[in-house]
N, C-alpha and C positions, 0 to 999 in steps of 0.2 A: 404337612407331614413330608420329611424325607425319605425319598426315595433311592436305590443303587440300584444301577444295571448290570448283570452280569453277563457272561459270557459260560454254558454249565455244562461238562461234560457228557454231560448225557442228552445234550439239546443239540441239532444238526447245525455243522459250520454255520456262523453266521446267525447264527437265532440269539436272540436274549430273552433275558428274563428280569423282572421288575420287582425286589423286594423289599417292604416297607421297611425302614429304619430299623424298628420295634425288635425285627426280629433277629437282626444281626446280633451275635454272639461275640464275633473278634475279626480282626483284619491281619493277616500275617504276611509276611515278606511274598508268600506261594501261591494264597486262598485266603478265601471268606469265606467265614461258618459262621450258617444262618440254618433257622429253621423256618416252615411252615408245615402245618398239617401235621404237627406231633412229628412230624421226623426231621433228622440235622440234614442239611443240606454242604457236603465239604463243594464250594466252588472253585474254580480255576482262575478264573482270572478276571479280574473288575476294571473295567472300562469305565469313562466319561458318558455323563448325561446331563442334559440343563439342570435337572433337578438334584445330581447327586447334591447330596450335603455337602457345609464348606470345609476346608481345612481342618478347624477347630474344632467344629461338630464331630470329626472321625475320631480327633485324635483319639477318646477316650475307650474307641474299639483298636488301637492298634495294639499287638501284642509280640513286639518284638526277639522275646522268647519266653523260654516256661518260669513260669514262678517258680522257686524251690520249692514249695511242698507238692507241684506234680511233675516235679525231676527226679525220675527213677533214681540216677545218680547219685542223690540229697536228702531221698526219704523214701521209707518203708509204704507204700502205695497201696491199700486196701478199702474198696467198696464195700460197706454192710449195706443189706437190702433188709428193712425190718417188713416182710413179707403178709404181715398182718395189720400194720399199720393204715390209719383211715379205711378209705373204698380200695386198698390193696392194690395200688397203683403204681407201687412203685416198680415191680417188673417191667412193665410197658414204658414207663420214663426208662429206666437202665437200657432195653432193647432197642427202643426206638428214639433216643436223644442221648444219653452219657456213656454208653458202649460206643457210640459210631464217632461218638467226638473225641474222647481218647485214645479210640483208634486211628485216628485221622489226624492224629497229633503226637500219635506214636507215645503214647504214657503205658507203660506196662504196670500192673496193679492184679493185684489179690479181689477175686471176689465173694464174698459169703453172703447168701440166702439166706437166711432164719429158718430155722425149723423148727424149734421148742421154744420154751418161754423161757429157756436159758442160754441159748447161742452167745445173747451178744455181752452178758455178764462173763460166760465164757471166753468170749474174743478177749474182751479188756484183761482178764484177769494174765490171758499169756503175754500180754502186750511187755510185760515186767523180764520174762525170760528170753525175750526175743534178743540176740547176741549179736544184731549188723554194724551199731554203734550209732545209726542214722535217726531219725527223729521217725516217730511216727503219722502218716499221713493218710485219715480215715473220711472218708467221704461216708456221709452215712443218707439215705434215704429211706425218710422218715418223721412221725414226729415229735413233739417233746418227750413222751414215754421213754425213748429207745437212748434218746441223749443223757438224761437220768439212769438210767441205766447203765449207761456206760460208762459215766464220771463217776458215780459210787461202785462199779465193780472195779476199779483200780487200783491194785492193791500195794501197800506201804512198801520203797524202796529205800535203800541208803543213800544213791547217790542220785543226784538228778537228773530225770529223763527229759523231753518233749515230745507232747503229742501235740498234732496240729489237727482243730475238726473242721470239714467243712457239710453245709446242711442245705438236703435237697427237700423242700419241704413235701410231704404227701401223706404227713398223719392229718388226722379230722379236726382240731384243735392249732398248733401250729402259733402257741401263743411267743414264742421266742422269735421267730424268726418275723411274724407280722409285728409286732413292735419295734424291730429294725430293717422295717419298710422291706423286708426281703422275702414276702409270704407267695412268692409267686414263683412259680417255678423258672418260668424266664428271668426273675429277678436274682438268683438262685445260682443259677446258670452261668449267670453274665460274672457273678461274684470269684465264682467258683475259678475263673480265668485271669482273673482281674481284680482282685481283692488284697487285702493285705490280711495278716494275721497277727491280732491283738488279744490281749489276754482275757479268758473268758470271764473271771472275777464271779465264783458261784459265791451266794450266801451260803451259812450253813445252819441247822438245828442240831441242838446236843439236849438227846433222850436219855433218861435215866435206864441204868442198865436192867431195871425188869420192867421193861414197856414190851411192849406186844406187837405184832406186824397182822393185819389183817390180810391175805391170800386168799387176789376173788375165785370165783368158780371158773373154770377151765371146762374143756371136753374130757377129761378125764376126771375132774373132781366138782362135780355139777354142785357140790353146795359151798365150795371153798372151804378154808379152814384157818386158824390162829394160829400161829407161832412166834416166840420169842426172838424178837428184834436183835438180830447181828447184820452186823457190819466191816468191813475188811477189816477195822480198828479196834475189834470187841477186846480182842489178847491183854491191850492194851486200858482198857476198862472204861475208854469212851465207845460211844453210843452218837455217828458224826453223820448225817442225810444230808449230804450238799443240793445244793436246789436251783436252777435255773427261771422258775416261775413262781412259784407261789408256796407258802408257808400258813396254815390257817386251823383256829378254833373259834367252834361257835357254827352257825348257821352255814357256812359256806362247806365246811369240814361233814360236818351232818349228810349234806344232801348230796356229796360226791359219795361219802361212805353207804349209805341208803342206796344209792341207780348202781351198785356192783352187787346189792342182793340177787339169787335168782329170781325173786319175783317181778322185782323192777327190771332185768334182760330183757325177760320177755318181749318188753316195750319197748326194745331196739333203742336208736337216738333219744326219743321218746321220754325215755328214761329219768332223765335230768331234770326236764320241766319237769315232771310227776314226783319227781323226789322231793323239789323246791315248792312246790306247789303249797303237798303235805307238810313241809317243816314251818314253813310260812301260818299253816293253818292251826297248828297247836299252839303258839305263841309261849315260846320256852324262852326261858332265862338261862345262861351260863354263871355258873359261879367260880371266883377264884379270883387270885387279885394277879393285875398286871403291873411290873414296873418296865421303865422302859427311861436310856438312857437317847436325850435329843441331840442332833449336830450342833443347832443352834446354840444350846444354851449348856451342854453339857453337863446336866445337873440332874438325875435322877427321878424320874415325877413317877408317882402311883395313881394306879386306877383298882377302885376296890370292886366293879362292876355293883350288880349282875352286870354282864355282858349277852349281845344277839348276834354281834360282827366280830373278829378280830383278825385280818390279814396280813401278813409281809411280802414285800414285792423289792424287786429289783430291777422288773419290766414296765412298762406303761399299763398293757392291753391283755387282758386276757383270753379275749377274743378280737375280731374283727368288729372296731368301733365302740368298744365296751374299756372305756380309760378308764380301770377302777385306778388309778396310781398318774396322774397326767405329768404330772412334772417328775414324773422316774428317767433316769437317763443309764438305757439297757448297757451293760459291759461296764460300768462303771466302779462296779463296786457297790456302790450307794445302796443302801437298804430302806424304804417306805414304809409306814405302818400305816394300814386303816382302824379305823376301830369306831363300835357304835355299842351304845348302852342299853340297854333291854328294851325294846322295841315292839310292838305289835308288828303281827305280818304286813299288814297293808301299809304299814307305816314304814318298815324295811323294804318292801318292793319297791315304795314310792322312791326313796331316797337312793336306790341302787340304779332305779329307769334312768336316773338323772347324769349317771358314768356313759350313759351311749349319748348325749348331749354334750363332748367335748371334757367333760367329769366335773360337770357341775356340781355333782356332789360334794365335795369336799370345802365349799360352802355354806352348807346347812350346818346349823348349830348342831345337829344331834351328831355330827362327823368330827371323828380324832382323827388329822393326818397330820402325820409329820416324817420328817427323813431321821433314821434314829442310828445310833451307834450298835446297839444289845438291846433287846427283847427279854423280862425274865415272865414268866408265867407260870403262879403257884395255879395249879386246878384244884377245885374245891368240890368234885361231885360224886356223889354216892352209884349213882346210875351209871354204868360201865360205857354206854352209846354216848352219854355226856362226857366223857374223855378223850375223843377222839379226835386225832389231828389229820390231816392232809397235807401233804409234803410232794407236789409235784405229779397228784395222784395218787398214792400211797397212803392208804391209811394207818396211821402208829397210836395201839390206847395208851394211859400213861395209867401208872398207880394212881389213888385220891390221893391227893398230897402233894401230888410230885411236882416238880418244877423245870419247864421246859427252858431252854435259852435260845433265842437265836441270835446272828452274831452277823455284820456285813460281811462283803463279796471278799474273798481271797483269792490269792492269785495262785498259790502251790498246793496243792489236793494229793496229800499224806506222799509229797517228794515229788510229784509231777507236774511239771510246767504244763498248762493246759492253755490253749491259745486257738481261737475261730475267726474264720475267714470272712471279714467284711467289706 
């Protein structure tokens, strides 16, 4: 393992200091910034040791100036801090790691805390009147919740903007950024200085205009409530959920929309397993039929179910080691379907253990994958709980009858270029 020695301001003439590779963030013409012990370390000046790294090993920390998207100069520079997200972490990363490294790099930036469950829908929505001409540049710490969020409160402009995101990760989940190897906060960090910016390429779902949004319980409204499905595009009489992770009916959709009951809160993290547990244990069927158009073959195929699975993805992992989608390739575009046919629980658990094994699954005969163009999904079910979709976390019910679509990655989201830092 490589080692730097520095020389640190705060250590008396002559003394140094020894910092693992790991945790170097950048090298600049002045200083190295490095962290240990949760907090940035600005140092002064780095000197020779047997052990420094060679040439080539540094290059890829040297940072010869600021990237445009944190050149004041270049872009509108605003930190969200989703204040609730995962173990609420993200204060103490901003205070003691990305406060002191922007200061020490001299980036001037906007910063907003959360404080209601509409802050950051609000931010996006002003993002459209903001009049500097410069692109947008939003650091956001947080996890996928807060970035869904933020990409569907964007609202329809005429002429084209850019925003550029970059993603600290500290929600509990965190399925975005750990499918592009960057689930770690130091990995995160290093991007954030050093990355470039490619386009995010969301899929999208288009719901029929009288589908429903489930709204879980809050501290103000302990039992939640329904409300009719709008979206910045309703005027317009689509019905458009862009989606960075997951798109799903059927068993998966079920037991996200079940663990935001109050009764399942209760049981904290908990929750999830206890939700899947239960759906697992009634052995239900979905009805309705799927079509669904292949890359490969470009030609139309139906599936009449019953259905137990039916997933869309655009990422690998939905968790840490959990490849339901292995061969997804995140930013791309590319859209993946899972899909599995009415299943007993133990038989569906079986076949899902198999995605934390490299995703085996998608070998078993009882597994539909494929990389698809469109998604079309008539649902076919009398029972209102059997209509439910999952969008990202979001729950949407749909009329009987109705027919969902979803559609691969796009690059402009109702006029706005959207582009994240990898």
């Amino acid at each position: 393992m490589g080692v730097i020695t520095i020389e640190n301001d705060h250590l008396q003439c002559g003394d140094t200091l020894l910092l693992p590779l790991e945790s170097v963030l950048a090298v600049t013409s002045s200083s190295l910034l490095s962290f240990t012990l949760d907090n940035l370390i600005p140092s002064l000046v780095v000197t020779p040791h047997e052990d420094t790294p060679t040439g080539k090993e540094i290059q890829k920390y040297l940072l010869p100036g600021l990237p445009s998207h944190l050149d004041a100069s270049r872009s509108q520079i605003t930190v969200v801090n989703s204040s609730t997200a995962g173990a609420h972490r993200g204060r103490q990363v901003y205070d003691k790691l990305l406060q002191p490294l922007l200061q020490t790099l001299d980036i001037t930036h906007e910063y907003i805390l959360t404080s209601s469950a509409s802050t950051i829908s609000e931010f996006a929505a002003s993002l459209s009147v903001r009049k500097s001409g410069l692109p947008h540049s939003v650091i956001l710490l947080s996890g996928d919740t807060s970035i869904h969020e933020l990409v569907n409160s964007l609202t329809p402009i005429s002429s084209t903007q850019s925003i550029i995101l970059m993603l600290i990760p500290t929600g509990s989940g965190n399925a975005l950024m750990t499918s592009l190897s960057r689930g770690s906060i130091t990995s995160a960090l290093f991007e954030l200085l050093h990355g470039k910016p490619i386009p995010l390429n969301p899929f999208y779902v288009a719901f029929p205009g009288d589908s429903k949004e489930v709204i879980p319980p809050t501290t103000d409204d302990p039992n939640g409530k329904t409300v009719a499905l709008e979206t910045p595009d309703s005027l317009s009489g689509a019905r458009k959920i862009f989606a960075l992770v997951v798109a799903s009916w059927g068993i998966h959709a079920a037991l996200v929309g079940d663990s935001d009951s109050p009764e399942y809160r209760k049981l904290g993290n908990d929750r999830f397993k206890k939700a899947a547990e239960e759906n697992l244990a009634r052995n239900v069927a979905w009805h309705g039929q799927v079509r669904y158009s292949s890359v490969l073959s470009g030609v139309e195929e139906i599936v009449e179910g019953p259905h137990s699975y039916l997933l869309m993805t655009s990422i690998s992992s939905l968790e840490e080691g959990f490849k339901i989608a292995p061969t997804a390739e995140p930013l791309s575009g590319k859209l993946e379907m899972v899909q599995m046919p009415f299943l007993k629980g133990e038989e569906i658990m079986r076949v899902l253990m198999l995605a934390y094994q490299n995703g085996k699954h998608i070998h078993e005969e009882e597994v539909l994958y494929k990389e698809v163009e469109e998604v079309r999904v008539t649902v076919l079910e009398e029972e209102e709980k059997m209509r439910r979709w999952c969008v990202d976390g979001r729950i949407i019910i749909v009329p009987n009858g109705a027919t969902v679509s979803i559609h691969k990655g796009v690059e402009n989201i109702r006029g706005w270029n959207v582009e994240i830092v990898v």
